[in-house]
C-alpha positions as CSV (number, residue, x, y, z in Angstrom):
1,X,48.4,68.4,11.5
2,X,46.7,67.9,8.1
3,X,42.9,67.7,7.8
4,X,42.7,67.8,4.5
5,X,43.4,68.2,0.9
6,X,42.5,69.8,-1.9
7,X,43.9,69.6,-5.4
8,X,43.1,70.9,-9.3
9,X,44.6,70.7,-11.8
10,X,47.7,68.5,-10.5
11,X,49.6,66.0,-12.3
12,X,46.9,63.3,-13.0
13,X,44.2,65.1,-10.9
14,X,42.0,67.7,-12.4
15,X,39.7,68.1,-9.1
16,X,40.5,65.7,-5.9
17,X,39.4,66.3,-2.0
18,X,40.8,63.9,0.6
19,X,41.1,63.8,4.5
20,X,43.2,62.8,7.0
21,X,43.2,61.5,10.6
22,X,45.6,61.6,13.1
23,X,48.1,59.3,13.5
24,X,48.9,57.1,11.0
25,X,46.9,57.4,7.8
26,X,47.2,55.1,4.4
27,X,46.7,56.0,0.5
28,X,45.7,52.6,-1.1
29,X,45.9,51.6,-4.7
30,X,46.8,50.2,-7.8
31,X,50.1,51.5,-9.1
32,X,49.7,54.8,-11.5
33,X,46.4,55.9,-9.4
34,X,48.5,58.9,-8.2
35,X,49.0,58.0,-4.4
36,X,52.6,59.3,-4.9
37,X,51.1,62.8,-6.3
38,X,49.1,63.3,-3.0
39,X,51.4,62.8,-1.0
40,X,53.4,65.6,-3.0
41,X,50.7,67.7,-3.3
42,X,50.8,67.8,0.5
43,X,54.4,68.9,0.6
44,X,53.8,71.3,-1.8
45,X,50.8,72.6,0.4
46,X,53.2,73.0,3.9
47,X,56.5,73.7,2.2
48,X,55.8,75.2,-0.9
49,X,58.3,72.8,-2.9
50,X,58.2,69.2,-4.0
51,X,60.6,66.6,-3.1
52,X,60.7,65.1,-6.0
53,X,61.1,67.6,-8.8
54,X,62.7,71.2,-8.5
55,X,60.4,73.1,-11.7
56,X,57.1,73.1,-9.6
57,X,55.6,74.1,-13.6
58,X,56.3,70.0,-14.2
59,X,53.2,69.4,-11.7
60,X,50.8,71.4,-13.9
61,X,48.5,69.0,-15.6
62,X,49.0,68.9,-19.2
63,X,47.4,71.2,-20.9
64,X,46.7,74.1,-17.7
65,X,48.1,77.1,-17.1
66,X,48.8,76.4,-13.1
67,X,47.3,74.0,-10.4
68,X,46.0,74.7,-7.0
69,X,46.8,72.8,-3.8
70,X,44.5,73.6,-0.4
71,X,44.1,72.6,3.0
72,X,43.6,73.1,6.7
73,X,46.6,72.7,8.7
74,X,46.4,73.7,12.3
75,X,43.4,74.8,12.3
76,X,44.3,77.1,9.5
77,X,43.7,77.3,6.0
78,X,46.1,77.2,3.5
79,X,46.1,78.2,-0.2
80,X,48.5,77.7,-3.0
81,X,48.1,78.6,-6.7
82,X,51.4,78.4,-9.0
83,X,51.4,79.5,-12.6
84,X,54.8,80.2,-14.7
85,X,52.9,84.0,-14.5
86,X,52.8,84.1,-11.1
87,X,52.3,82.9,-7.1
88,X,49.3,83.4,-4.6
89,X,49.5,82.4,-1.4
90,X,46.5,82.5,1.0
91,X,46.7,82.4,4.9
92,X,43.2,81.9,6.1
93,X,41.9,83.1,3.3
94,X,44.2,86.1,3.6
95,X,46.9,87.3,0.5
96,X,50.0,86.5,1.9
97,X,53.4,88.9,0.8
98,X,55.7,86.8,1.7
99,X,56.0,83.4,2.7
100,X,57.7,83.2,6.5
101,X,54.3,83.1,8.3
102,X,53.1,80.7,6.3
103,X,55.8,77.9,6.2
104,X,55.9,78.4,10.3
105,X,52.6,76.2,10.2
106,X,53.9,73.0,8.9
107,X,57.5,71.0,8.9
108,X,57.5,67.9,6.6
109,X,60.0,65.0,6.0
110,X,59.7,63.1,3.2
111,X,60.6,59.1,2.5
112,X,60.5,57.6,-0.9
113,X,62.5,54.6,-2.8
114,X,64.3,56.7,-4.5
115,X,66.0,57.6,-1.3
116,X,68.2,55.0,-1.8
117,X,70.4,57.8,-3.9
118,X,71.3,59.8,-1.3
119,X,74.3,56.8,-0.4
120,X,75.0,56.6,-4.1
121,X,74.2,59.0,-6.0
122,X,75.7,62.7,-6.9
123,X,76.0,65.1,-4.3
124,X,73.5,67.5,-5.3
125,X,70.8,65.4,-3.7
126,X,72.4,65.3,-0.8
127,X,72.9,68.9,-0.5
128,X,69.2,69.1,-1.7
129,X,68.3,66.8,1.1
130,X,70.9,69.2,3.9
131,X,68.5,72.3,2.5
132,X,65.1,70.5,2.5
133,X,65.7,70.1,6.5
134,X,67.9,72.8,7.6
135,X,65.2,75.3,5.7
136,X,63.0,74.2,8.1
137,X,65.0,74.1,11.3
138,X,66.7,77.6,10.7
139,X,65.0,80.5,10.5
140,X,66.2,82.5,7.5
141,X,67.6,79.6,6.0
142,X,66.0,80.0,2.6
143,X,67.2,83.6,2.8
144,X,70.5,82.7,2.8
145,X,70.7,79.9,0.2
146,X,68.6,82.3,-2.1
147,X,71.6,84.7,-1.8
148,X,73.9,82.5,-2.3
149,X,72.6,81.2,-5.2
150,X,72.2,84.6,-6.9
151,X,75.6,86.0,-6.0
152,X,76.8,82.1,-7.7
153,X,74.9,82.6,-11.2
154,X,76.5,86.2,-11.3
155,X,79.6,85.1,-10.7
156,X,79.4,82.3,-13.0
157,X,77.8,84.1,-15.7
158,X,81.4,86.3,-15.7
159,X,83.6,83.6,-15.5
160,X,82.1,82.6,-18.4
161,X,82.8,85.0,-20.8
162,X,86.1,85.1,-23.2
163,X,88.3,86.6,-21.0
164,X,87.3,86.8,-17.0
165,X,87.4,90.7,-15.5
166,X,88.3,89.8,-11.9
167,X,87.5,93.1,-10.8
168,X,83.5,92.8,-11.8
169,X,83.8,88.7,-10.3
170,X,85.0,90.0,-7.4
171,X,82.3,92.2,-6.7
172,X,80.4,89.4,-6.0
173,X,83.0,87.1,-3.7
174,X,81.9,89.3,-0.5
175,X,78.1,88.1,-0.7
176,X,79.4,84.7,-1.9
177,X,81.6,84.4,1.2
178,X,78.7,86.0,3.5
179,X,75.9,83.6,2.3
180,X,78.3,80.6,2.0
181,X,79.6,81.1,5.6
182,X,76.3,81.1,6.7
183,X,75.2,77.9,4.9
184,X,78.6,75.5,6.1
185,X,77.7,76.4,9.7
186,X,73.9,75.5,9.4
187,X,74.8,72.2,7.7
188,X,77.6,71.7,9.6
189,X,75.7,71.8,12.8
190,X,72.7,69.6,11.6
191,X,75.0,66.6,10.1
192,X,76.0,66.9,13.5
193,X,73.1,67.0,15.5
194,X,71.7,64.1,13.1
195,X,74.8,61.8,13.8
196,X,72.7,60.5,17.4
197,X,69.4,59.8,16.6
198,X,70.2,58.8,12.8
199,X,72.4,55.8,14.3
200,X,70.0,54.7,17.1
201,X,67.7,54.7,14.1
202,X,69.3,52.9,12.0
203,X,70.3,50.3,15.2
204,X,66.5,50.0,15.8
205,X,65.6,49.1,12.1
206,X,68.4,46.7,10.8
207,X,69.4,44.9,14.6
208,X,72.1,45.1,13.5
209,X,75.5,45.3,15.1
210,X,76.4,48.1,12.7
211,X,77.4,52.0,13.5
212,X,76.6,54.5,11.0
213,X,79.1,57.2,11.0
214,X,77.9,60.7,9.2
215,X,80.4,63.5,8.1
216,X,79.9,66.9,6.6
217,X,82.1,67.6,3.9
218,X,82.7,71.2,3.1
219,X,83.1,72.1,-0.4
220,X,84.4,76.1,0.9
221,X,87.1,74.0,3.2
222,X,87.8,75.7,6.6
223,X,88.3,79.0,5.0
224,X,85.7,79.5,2.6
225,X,87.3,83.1,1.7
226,X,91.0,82.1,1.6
227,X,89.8,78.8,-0.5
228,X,87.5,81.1,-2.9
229,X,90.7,83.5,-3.3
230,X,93.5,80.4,-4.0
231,X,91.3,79.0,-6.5
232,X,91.2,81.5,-9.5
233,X,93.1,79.7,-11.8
234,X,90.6,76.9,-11.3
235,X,88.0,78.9,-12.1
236,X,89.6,80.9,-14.8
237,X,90.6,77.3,-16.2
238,X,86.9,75.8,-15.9
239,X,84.9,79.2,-15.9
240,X,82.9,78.3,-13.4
241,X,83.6,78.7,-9.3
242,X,85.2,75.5,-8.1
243,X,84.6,76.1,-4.2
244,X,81.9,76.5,-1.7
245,X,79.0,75.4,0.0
246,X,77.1,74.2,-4.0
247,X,80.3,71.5,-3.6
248,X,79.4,70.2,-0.2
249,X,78.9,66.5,0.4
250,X,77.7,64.5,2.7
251,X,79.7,60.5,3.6
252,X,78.9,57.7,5.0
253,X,79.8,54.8,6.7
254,X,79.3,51.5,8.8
255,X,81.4,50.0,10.8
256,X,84.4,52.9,9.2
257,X,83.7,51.2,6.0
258,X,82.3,53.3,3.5
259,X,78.9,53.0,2.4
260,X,79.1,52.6,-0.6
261,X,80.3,49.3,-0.5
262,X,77.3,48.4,1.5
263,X,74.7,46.5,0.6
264,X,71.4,47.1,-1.4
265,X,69.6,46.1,2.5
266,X,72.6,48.1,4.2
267,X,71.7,51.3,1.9
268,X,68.1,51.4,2.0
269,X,68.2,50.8,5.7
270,X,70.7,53.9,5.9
271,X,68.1,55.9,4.5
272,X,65.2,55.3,6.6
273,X,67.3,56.1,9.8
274,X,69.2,59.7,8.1
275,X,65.2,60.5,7.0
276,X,63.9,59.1,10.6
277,X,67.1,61.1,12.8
278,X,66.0,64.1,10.9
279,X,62.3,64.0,11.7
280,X,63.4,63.1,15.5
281,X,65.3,66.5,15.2
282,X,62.6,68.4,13.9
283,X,60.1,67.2,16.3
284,X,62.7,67.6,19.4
285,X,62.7,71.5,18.4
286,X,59.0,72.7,17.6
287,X,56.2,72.6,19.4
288,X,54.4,70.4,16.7
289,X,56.3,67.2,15.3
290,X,56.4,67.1,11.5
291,X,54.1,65.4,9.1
292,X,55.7,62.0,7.5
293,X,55.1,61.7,4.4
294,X,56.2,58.0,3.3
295,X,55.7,56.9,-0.2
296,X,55.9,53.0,-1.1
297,X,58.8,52.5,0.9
298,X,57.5,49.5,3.0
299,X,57.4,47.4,-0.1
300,X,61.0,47.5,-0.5
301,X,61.3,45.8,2.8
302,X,61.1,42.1,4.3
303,X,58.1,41.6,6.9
304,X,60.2,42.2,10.0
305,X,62.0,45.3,8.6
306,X,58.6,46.8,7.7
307,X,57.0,46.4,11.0
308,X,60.4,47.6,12.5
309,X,60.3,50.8,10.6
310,X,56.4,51.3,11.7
311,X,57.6,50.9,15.1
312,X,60.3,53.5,15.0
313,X,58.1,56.3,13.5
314,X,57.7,58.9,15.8
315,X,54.5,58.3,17.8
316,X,53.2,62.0,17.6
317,X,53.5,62.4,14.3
318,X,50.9,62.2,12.0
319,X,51.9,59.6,9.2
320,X,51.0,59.2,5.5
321,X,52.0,56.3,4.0
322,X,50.9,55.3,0.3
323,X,50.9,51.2,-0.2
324,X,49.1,48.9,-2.7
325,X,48.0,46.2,0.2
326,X,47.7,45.9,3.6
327,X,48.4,42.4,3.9
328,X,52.0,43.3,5.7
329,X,50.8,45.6,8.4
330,X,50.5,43.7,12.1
331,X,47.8,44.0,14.4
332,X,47.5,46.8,16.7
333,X,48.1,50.3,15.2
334,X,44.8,52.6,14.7
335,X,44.7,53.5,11.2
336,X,42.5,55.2,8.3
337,X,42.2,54.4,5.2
338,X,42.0,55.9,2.1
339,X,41.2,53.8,-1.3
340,X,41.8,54.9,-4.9
């Protein structure tokens, strides 16, 4: 999927070329070399976002106005240049308007230690994680969450003042409830369609005797408009809006016992299979499966759970896995290598 790799001005890179093989493909390096910002750098380039921050102007290296990431992809060449002035996107050396053509060419999952968070952290990152995916397996997607999140600062921005006029908020409860509707039934439908392959996943990684169970939690209930209109004192209260799809969740569990009384092991393991059942789903749905990009996460693993996980990767994706050795890897997978 990705031949190469351009990047300027990017975190610690000022200028940096790369390429990449099919298959599986590994960054390798001392800590603090930037193998991590690569592998960003090549989200950024397919999905126009990074995984690990939201503010793409924090991946501006200091002292430059914007960075530029660039590649070939397909057979096509892609061009991104952010500034906090302003966006250009290139198709082929073509401006591109708007972005739907362009994130058609590349679907991306993304695997990192800090995963871990998603069993026990805040919900936001799991609803960051529900968006990441379902962005890329529903068209429109980012359409919808983009109105919803307007129609929510509005709102909020009214409930905020002195004394809330409910006629001016509830101008904007009809494109709340339209956009949120929308959003609970694409998540919905995912967490479900991920249930399957997350927990073979998961079964094929840990041996272990252990179900992983996977519920959607709605934060609009089953009637996001009834819920939305029973809850203005709770807003007037906490001037803010106290239901809908920005409250959703995402539990857990093995064996019916929550996960987050599992352990360390138990967690990270969870992980890999909800990041491994999602890129099952997104290769069972597009022509092309997505790219992998995996960053350190073998190192958190014992010998038999790393060779496990390499194992369960899909086998038609093309993989990109940043490590500081190779010591771990068995014998038998085609690889290249890239040093820093």
């Amino acid at each position: 999927m990705l031949r190469s790799l351009k990047v300027r001005h990017f975190r610690c890179f000022d200028s940096f070329e790369s390429e990449f093989g099919d298959g599986l493909n590994f960054i390798v390096g001392p800590n603090a070399r930037g193998k991590t910002s690569l592998l960003e750098a090549a989200c950024i380039l397919l999905r126009l976002q990074s995984p690990r921050v939201t503010r793409l102007a924090s991946v501006v290296q200091h002292g430059r106005r914007g960075f530029v990431v660039d590649g070939h992809a397909k057979e096509r060449h892609l061009q991104f240049y952010f500034s906090k002035e302003r966006k250009k996107l290139a198709l082929d050396s073509v401006p591109q308007t708007t972005a739907h053509e362009y994130l058609q060419l590349g679907r991306v999952v993304w695997f990192s230690n800090a995963d871990i968070d998603l069993t026990r952290g805040a919900g936001d990152l799991r609803r960051r994680f529900l968006d990441f995916v379902c962005a890329q397996r529903e068209p429109g997607y980012r359409t919808v969450l983009r109105e919803y999140e307007r129609a929510l600062r509005s709102r909020n921005l009214l409930l905020k003042q002195s004394s809330p006029r409910w006629r001016e908020i509830a101008a904007f409860d009809a494109p709340l409830v339209a956009a949120g509707e929308r959003l609970i039934d694409a998540r919905r439908r995912f967490a479900a369609e991920l249930q399957a392959p997350a927990a073979a996943m998961h079964s094929a990684i840990s041996e272990a005797h252990e179900h992983l169970h996977i519920e959607y939690v709605s934060g609009g209930g089953e009637d996001f408009a009834a819920e939305l209109a029973a809850a203005h004192a709770a807003d007037a209260r906490l001037r803010q809006t106290t239901v809908g799809p920005h409250r959703d969740d995402l539990e857990f569990s093995l064996n019916e016992v929550s996960a987050d009384h599992a352990s360390e092991g138990q967690q990270r393991t969870l992980v890999l299979a909800l990041k491994l059942g999602a890129a099952h789903i997104l290769a069972a749905h597009f022509v092309a499966p997505p790219l992998l990009l995996i960053d350190d996460v073998f190192g958190e693993l014992d010998l038999r759970r790393r060779n496990a996980l390499l194992a369960a990767l899909p086998k038609t994706s093309q993989k990109i896995v940043t490590t500081t050795h190779l010591d771990w890897m068995g014998e038998g997978h085609a690889h290249h290598v890239l040093r820093l």
